[in-house]
VEXMAR-103334 format. One record per atom (N, C-alpha, C, O): x, y, z; residue in three letters. Coordinates in steps of 0.001 Angstrom, whole numbers, plus 500000, padded with zeros to 6 digits. Atoms other than C-alpha are relative to their C-alpha. Layout:
<atoms>
XYZALA...
</atoms>
This chain:
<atoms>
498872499792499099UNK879773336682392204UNK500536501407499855UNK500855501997500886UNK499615498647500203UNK880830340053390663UNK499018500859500830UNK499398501575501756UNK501048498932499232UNK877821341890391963UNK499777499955501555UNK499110500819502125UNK499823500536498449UNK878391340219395753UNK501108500939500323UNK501084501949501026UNK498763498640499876UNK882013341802395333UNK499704501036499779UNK500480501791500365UNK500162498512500422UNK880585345027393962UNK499575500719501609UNK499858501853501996UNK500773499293499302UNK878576345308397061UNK500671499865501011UNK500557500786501819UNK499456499805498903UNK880793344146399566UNK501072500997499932UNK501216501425501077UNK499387499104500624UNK883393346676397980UNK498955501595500553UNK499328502432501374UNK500688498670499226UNK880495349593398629UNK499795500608500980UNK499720501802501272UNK500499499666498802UNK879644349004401645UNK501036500231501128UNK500983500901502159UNK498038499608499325UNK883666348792402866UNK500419501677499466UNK501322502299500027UNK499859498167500801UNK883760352641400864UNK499015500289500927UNK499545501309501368UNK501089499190499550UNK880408353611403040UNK500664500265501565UNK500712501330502180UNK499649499859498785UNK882051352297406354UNK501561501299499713UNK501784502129500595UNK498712499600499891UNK885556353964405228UNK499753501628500246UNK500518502330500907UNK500269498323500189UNK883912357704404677UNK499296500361501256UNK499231501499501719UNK500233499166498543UNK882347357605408003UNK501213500012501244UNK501176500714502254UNK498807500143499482UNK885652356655409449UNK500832501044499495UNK501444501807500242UNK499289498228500136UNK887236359527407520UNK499406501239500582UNK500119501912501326UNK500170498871499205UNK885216362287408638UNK500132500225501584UNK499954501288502178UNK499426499940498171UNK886260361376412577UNK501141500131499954UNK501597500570501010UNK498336500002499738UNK890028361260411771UNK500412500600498141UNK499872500731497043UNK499255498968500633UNK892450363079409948UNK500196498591498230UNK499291497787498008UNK500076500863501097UNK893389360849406494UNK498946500112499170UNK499217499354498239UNK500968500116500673UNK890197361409404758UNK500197499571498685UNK500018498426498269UNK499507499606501587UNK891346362559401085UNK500403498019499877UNK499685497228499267UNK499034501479500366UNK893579358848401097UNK499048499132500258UNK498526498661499248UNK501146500786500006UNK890940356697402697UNK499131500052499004UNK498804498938498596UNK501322499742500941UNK888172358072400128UNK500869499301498558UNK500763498137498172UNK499431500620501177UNK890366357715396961UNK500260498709499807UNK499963498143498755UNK499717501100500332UNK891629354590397676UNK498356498883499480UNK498253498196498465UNK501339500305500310UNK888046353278397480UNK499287500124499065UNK498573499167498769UNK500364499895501592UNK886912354749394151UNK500595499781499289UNK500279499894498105UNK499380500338501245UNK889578353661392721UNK500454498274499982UNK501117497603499192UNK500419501694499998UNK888942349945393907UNK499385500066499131UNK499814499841497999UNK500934500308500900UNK885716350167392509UNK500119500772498477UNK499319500350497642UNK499546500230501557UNK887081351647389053UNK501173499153499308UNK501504499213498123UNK499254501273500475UNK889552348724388895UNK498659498848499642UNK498236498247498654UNK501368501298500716UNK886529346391389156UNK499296500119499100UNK499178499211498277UNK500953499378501645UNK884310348108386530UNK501111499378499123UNK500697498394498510UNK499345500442501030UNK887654347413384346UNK499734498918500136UNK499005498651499181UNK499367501249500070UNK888198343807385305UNK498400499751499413UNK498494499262498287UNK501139500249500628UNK884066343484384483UNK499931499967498389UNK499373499073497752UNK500472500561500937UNK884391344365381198UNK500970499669499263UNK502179499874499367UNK499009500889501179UNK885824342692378634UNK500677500791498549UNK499842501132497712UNK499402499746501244UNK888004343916375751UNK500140499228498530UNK500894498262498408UNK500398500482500825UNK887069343099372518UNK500658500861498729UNK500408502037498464UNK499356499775500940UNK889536343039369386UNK499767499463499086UNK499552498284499366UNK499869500150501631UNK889341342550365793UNK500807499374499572UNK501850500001499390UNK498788500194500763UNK891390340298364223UNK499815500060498478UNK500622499482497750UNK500392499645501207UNK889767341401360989UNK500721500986499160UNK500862502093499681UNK499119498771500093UNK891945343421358646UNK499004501424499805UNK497785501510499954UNK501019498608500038UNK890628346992358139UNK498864500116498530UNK497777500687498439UNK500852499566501275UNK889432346740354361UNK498952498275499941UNK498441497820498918UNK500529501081499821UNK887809343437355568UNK498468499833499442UNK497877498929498850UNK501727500072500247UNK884109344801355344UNK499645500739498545UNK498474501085498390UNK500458499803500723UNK884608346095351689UNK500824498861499313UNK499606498694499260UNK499419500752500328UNK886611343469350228UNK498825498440500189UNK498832497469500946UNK501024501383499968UNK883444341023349225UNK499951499847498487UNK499885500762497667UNK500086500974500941UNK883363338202346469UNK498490500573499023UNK497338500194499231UNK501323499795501063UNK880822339616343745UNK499760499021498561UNK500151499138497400UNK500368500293501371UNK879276337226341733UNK499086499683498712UNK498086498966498661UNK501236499774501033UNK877672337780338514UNK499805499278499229UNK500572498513498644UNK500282501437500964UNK875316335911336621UNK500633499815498791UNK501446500610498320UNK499149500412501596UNK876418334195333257UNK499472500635499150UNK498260500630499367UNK500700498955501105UNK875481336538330270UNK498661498791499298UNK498759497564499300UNK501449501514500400UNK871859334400328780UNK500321501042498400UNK500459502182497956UNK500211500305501672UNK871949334119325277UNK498352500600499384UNK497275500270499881UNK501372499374500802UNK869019335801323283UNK499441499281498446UNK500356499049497656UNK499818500882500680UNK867426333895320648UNK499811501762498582UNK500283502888498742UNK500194498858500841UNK866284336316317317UNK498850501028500554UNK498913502253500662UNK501258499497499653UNK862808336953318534UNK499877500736501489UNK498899501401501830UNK500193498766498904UNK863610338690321901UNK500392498805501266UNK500754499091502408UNK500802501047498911UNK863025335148323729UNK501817499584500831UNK502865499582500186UNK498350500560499670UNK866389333902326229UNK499633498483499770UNK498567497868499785UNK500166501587500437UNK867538330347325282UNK501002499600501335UNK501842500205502001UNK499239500896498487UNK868850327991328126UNK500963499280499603UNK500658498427498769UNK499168500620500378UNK871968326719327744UNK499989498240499961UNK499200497624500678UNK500543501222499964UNK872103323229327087UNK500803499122500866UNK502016498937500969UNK499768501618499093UNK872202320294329395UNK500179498943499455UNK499537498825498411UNK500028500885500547UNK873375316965328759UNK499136498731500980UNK498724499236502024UNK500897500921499775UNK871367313705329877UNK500474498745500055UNK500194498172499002UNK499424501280499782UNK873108310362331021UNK499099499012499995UNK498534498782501064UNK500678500815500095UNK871136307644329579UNK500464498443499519UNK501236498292498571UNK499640501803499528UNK871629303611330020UNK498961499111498926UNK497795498932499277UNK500556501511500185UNK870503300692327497UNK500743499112500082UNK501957498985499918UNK499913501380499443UNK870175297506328525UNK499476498779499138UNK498374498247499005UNK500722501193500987UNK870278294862326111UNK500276498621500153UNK501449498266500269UNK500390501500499587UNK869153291075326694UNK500513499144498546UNK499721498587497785UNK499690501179501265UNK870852289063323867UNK499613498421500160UNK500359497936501010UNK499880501637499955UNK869901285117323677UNK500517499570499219UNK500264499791498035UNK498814500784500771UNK872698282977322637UNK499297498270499342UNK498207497751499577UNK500369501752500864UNK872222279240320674UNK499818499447501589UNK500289499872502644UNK500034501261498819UNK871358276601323225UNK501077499164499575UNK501997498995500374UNK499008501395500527UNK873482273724320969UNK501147501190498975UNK500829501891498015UNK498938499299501111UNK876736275498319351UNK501149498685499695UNK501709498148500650UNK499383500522499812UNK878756273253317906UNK501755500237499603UNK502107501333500038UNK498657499244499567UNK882930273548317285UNK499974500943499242UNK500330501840500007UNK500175499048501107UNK882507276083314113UNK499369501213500278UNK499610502216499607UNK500891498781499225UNK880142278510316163UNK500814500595501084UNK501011501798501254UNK499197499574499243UNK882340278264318927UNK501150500979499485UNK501244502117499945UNK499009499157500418UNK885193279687317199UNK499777501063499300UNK500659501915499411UNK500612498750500160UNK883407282281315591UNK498885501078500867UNK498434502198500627UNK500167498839498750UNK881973283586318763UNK501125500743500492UNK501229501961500638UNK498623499452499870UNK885712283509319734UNK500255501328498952UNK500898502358499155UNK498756498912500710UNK886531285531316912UNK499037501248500294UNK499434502331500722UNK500882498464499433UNK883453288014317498UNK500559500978501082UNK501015502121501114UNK499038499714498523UNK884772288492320726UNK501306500851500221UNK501549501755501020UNK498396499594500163UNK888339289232319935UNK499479501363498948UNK499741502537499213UNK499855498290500993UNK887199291861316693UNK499005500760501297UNK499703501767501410UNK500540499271499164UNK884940293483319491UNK500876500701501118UNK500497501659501792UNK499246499518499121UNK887594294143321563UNK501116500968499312UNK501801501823499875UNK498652498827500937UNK890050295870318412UNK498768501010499855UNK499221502148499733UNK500395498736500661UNK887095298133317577UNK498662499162499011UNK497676499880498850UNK501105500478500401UNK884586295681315673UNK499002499771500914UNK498753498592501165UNK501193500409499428UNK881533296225317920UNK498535500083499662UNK498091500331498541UNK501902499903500326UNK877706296252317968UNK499705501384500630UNK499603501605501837UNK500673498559499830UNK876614299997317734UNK498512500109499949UNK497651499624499214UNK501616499702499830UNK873500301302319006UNK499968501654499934UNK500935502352500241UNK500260498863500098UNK871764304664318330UNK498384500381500013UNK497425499938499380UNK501473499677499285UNK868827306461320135UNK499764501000499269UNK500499501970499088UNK500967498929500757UNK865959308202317935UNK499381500103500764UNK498963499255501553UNK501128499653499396UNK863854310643319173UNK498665499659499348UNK498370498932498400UNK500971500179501134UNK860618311133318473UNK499416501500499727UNK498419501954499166UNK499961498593500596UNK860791314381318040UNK501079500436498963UNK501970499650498641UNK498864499849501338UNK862907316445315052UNK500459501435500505UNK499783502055501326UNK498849499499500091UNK865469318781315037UNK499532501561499165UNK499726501650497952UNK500514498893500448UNK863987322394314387UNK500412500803499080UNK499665501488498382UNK499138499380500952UNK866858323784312426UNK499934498995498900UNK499537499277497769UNK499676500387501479UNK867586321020310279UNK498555498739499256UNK498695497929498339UNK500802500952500258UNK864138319083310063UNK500021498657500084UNK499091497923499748UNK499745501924499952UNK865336315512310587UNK500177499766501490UNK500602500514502370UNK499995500617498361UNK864994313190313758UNK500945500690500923UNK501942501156500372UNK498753500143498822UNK867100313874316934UNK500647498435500187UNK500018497406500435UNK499009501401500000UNK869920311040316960UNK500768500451500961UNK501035501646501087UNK498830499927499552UNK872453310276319439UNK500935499585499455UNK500769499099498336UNK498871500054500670UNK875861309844318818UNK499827498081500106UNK499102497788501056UNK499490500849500343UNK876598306124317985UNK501071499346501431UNK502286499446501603UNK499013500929498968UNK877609303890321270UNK500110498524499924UNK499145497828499610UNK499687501238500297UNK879305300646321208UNK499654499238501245UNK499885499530502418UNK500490500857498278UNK877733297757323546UNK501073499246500614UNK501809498517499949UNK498931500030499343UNK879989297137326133UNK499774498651500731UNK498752498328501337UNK500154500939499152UNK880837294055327539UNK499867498299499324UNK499517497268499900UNK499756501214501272UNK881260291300324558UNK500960498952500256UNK500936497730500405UNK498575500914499466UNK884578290353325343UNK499981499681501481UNK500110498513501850UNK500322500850498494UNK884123289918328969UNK498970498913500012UNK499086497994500822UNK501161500956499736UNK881203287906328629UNK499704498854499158UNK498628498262499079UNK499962500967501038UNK882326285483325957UNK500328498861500390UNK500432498012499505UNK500029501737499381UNK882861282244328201UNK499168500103500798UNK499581499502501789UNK501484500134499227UNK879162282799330050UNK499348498969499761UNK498781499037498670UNK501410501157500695UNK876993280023329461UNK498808499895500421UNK498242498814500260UNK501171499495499811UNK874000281419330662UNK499218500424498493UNK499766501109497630UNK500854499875501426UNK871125281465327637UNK499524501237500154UNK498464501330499534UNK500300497917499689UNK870569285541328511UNK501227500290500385UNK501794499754501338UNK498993499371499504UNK873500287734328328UNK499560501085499876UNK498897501474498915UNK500835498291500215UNK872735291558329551UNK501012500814499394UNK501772500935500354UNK499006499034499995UNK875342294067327883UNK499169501453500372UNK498047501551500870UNK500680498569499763UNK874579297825328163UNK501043501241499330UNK502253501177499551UNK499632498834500808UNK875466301237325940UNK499670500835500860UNK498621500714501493UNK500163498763499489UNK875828304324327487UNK499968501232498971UNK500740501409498029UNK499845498943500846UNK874906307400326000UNK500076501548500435UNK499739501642501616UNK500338498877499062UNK874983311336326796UNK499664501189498643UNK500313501768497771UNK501357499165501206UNK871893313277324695UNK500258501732500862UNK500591501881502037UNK501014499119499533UNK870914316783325207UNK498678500277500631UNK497712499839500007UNK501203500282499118UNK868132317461327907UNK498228500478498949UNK497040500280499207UNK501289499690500587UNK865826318942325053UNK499976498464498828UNK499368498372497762UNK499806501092501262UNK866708315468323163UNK498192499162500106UNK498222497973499788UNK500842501024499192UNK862846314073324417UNK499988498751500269UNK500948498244500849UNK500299501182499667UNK861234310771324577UNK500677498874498510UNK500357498908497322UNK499409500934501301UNK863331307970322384UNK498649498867499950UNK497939498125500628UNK501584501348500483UNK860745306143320131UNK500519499012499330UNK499776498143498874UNK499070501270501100UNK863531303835318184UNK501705499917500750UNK502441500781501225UNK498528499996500034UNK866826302424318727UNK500603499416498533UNK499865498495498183UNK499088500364500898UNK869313301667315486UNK500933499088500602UNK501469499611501579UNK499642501066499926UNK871047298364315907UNK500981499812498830UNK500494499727497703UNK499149500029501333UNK874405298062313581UNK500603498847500354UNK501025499039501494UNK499158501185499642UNK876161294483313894UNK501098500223499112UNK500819500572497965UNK499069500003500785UNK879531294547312585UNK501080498586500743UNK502269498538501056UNK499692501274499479UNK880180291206313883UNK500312499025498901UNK500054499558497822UNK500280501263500754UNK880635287828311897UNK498707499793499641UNK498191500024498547UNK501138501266499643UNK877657285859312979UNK498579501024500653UNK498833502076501240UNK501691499780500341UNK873858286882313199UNK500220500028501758UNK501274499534502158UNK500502500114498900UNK872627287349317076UNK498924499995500225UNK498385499991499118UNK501569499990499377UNK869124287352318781UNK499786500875501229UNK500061500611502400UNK500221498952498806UNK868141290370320689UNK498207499533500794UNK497128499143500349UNK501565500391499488UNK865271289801323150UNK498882501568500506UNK497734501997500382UNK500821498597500230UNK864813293161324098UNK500565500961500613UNK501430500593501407UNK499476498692499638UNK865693296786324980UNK499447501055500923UNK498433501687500627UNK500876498694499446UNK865082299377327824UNK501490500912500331UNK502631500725500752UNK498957498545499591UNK866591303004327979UNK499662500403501315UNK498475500472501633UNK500068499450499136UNK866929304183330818UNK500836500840500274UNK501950500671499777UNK499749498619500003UNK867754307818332128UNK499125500918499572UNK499505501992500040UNK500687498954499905UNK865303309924331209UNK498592500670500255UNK497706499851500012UNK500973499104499115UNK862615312248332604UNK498986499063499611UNK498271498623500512UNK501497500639500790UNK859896310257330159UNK499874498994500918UNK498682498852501192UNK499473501306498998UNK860959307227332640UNK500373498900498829UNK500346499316497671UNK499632500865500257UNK862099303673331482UNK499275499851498279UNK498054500000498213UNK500385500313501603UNK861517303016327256UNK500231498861499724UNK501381498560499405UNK499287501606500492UNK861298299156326531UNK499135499844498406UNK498006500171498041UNK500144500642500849UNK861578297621323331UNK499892498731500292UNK500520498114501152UNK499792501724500178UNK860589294098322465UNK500001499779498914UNK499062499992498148UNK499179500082501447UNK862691293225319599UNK499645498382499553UNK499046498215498491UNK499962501395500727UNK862823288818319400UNK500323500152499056UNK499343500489498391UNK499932499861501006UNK864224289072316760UNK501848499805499691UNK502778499983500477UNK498232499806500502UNK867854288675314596UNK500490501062499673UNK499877501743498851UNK499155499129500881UNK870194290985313820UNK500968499920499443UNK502039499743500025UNK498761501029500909UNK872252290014310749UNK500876501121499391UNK500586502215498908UNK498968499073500383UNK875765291175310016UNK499921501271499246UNK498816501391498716UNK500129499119501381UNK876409294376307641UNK500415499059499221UNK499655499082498253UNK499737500168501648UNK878032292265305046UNK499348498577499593UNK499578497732498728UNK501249500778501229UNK874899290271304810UNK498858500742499709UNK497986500476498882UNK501558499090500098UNK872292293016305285UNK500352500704498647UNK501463501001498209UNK499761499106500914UNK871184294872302271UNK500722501035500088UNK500207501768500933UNK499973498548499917UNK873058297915301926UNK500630500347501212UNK500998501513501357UNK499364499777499059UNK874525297566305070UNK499038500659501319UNK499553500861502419UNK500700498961499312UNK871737299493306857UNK499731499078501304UNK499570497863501192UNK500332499908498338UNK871105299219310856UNK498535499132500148UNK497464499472499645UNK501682500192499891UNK868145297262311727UNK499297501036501198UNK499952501336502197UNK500241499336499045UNK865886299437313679UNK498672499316500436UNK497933498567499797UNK500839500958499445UNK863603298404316309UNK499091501381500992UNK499717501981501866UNK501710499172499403UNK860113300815317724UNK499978499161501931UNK500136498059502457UNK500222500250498915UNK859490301496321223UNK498113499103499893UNK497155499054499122UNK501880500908499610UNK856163299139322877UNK498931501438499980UNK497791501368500438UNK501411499110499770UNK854035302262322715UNK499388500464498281UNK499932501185497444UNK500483499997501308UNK851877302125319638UNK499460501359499496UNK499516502235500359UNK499902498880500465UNK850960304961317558UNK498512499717498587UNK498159498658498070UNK501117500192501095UNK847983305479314891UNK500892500439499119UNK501912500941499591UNK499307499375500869UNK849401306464311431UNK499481501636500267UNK500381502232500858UNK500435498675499814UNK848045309724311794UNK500690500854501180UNK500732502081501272UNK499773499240498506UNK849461310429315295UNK501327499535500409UNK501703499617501579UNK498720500467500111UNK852965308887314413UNK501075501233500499UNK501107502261499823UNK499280498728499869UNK855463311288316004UNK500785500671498471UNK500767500123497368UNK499702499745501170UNK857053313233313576UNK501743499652500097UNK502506499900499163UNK498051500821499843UNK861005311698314611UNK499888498626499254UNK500663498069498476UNK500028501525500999UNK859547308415313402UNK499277499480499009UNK499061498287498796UNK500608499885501682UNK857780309112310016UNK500907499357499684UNK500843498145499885UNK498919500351501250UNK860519308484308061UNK500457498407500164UNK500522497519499314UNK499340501357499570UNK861895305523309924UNK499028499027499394UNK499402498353498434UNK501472501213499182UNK858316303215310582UNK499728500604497637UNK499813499648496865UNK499731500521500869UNK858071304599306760UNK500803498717498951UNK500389497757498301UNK498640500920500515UNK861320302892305418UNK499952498829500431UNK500568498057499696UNK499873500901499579UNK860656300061307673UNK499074499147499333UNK499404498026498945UNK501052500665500907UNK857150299173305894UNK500773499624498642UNK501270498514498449UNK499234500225501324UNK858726299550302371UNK500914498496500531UNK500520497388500168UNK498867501093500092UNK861560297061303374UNK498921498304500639UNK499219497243500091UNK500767500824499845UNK858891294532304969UNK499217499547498889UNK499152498338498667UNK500852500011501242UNK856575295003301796UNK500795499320498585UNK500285498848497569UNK499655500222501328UNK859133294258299428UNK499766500778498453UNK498777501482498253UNK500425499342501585UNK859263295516295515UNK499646499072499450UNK499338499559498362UNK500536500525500613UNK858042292344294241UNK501285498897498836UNK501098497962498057UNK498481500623501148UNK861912291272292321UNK500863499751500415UNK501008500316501499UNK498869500267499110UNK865156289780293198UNK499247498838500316UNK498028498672500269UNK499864501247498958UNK865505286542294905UNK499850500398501196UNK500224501532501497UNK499711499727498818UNK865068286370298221UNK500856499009501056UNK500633497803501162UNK498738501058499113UNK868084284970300834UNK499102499927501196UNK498143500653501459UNK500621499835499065UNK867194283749303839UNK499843500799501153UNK498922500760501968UNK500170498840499103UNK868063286586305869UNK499021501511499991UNK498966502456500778UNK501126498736500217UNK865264289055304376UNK499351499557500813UNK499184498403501208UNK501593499972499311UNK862392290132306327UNK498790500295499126UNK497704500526499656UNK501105500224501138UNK860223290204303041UNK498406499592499916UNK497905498607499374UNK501389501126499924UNK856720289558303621UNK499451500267498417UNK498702501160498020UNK501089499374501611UNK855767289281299619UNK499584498735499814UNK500265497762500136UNK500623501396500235UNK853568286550298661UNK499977499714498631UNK500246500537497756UNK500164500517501182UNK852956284194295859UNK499293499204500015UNK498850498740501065UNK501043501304499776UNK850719281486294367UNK501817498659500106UNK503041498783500151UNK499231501189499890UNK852162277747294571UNK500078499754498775UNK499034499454498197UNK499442500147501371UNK853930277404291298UNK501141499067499886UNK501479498647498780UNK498769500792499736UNK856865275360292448UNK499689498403500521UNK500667497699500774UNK500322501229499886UNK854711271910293257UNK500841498490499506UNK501194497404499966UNK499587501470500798UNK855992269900290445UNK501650500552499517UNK502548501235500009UNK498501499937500755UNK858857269662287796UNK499884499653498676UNK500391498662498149UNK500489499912501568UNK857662270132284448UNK501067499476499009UNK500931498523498242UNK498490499983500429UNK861363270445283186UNK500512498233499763UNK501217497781498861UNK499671501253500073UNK861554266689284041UNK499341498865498782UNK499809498072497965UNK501065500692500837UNK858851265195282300UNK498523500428500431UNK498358500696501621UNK500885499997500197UNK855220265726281516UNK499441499303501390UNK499268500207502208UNK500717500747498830UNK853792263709284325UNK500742500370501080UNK500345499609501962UNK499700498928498618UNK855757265931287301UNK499290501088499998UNK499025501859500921UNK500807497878499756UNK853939269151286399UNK499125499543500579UNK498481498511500388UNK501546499689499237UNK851416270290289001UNK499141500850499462UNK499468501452498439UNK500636498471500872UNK848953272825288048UNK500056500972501467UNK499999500618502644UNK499671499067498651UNK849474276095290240UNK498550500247500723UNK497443500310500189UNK501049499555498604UNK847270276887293512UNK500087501118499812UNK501042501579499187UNK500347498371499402UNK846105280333294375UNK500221501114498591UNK500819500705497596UNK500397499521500789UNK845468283106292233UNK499094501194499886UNK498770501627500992UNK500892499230499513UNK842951286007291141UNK499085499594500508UNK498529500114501476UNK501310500517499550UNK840307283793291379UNK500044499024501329UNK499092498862502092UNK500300501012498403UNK841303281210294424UNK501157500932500370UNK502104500584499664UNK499165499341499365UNK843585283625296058UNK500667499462501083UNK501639500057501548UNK499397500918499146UNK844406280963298532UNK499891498699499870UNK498750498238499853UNK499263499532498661UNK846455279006299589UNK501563501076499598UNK501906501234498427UNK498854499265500413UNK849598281172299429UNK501145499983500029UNK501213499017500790UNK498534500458499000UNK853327280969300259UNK500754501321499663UNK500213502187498976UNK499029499242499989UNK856170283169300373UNK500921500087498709UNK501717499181498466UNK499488499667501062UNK857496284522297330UNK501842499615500032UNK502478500528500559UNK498395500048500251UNK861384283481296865UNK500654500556498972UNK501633501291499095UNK499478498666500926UNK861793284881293361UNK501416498998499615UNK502481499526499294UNK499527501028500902UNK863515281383292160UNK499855499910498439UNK498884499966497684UNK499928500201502372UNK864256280994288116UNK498904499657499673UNK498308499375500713UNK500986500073500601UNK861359280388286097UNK500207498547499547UNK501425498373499597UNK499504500481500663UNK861201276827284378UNK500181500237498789UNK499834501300498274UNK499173499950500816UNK862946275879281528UNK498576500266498567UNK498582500956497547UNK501645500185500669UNK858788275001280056UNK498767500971499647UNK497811501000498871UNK501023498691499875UNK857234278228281068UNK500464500746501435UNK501315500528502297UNK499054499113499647UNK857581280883282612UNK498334500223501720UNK498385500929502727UNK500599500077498489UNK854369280226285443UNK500542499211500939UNK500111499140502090UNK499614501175498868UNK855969277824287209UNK501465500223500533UNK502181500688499646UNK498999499556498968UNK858889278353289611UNK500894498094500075UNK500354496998500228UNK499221501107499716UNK862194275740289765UNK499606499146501227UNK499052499881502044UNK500801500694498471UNK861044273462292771UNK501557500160500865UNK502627500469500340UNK498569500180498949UNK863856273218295749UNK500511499060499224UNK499979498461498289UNK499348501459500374UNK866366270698295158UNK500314499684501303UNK500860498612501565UNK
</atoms>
């Protein structure tokens, strides 16, 4: 539409200048006409303002990287990341409890909620370059005891949260601390959160109070991925050591029924010498018949001799 007006505008200036040179007016006719068409040129273009202030185009946000850390040897070290990682643990409860269990679940329940809980702690299986010993996380309490203490479902899931360092690697153990009353039954354990993907344990197994465990110590429980002795990471030497020893036994002491003791013995405990002559058995197994065998208990000696073992009462 502008360029229609431009031209009908020209061609009204072409007729006007041959109409001036026949009559007097020229000068006024002509001007008025160029100075149409330099009104229209204005109204064409457009005026274009800044609402930018003046120091607008040096006035820019500079920002610089974070200073990197140097280690001794020249090399930069990466600051460290932390790692949000999730276990998930499957407890199985009694099928038959009767009123005496009940109320000491109750009370589990209740010290779990002041601060008496079941702590868990993730080993690597890698070690700790400065100070030579495993990578450990910090010590998390399993959550979810007291809520879940009128369930009556025979699987209850709780879950520990933890937050490792990203160079923490692949966890090959968890530490298990009960500071409970009463003994539980874990069925089994997976970490989850990190890069390695999902880590399950299969535990079956009890885990009995500290103030019945020896020494108080944590039971610890090995991820499902097996290992030759030779090719044992070096995070879980020490552990999968310590764990044999305590399976193996020293051979002395009684044993309660809450050891995991595998030490054997011959059958020495048959009879009852102590009573009379005609109760003694003679003992089974041996250097020479080495079977059959039983489980060492590490009961008093009798009163008669010192091969033969008190019988139960």
């Amino acid at each position: 539409m502008a360029s229609l007006e431009m031209m009908h505008r020209v061609s009204s200036c072409s007729a006007g200048l041959s109409a001036a040179t026949r009559g007097p007016g020229r000068e006024r006719r002509g001007g008025m006409c160029f100075a149409s068409m330099e009104a229209a040129g204005r109204r064409g273009r457009r005026k274009v303002t800044s609402t930018a202030p003046v120091g607008a185009l040096v006035e820019r946000t500079v920002v610089a990287p974070a200073p990197v850390e140097k280690r001794a040897g020249g090399r930069p070290e990466a600051h460290p990341q932390s790692v949000a990682a999730r276990a998930v643990v499957t407890v199985r409860r009694r099928r038959k409890e009767d009123a005496k269990d009940r109320f000491a679940e109750q009370l589990d329940a209740f010290a779990d909620r002041v601060g008496r809980s079941v702590l868990l702690e993730l080993v690597s299986t890698e070690t700790d370059p400065r100070k030579g010993t495993p990578k450990k996380s910090k010590p998390s309490a399993l959550a979810g005891w007291y809520e879940k203490k009128d369930i009556k479902a025979e699987r209850v899931v709780y879950t520990a949260e933890f937050a490792v360092d990203a160079a923490f690697g692949e966890p090959g153990a968890v530490t298990v601390l009960n500071r409970h009353q009463r003994e539980f039954f874990i069925e089994s354990i997976v970490v989850e959160g990190f890069p390695s993907g999902p880590a399950h344990f299969t535990c079956n197994s009890w885990v009995q109070p500290t103030r019945v465990s020896r020494g108080g110590a944590p039971r610890v429980f090995f991820s499902n991925k097996p290992y030759l002795p030779s090719e044992t990471p070096p995070g879980l030497r020490e552990l999968r050591l310590r764990e044999l020893a305590d399976l193996r036994g020293d051979g002395a002491g009684e044993r309660r029924i809450t050891d995991r003791v595998y030490d054997y013995d011959v059958y020495n405990d048959l009879g009852n010498p102590d009573k009379d002559a005609a109760s003694a058995r003679p003992v089974l197994g041996g250097d020479q018949l080495p079977y059959p065998r039983r489980m060492r208990t590490g009961r008093p000696s009798s009163a008669t001799g010192k091969s033969t073992n008190q019988p139960i009462n």
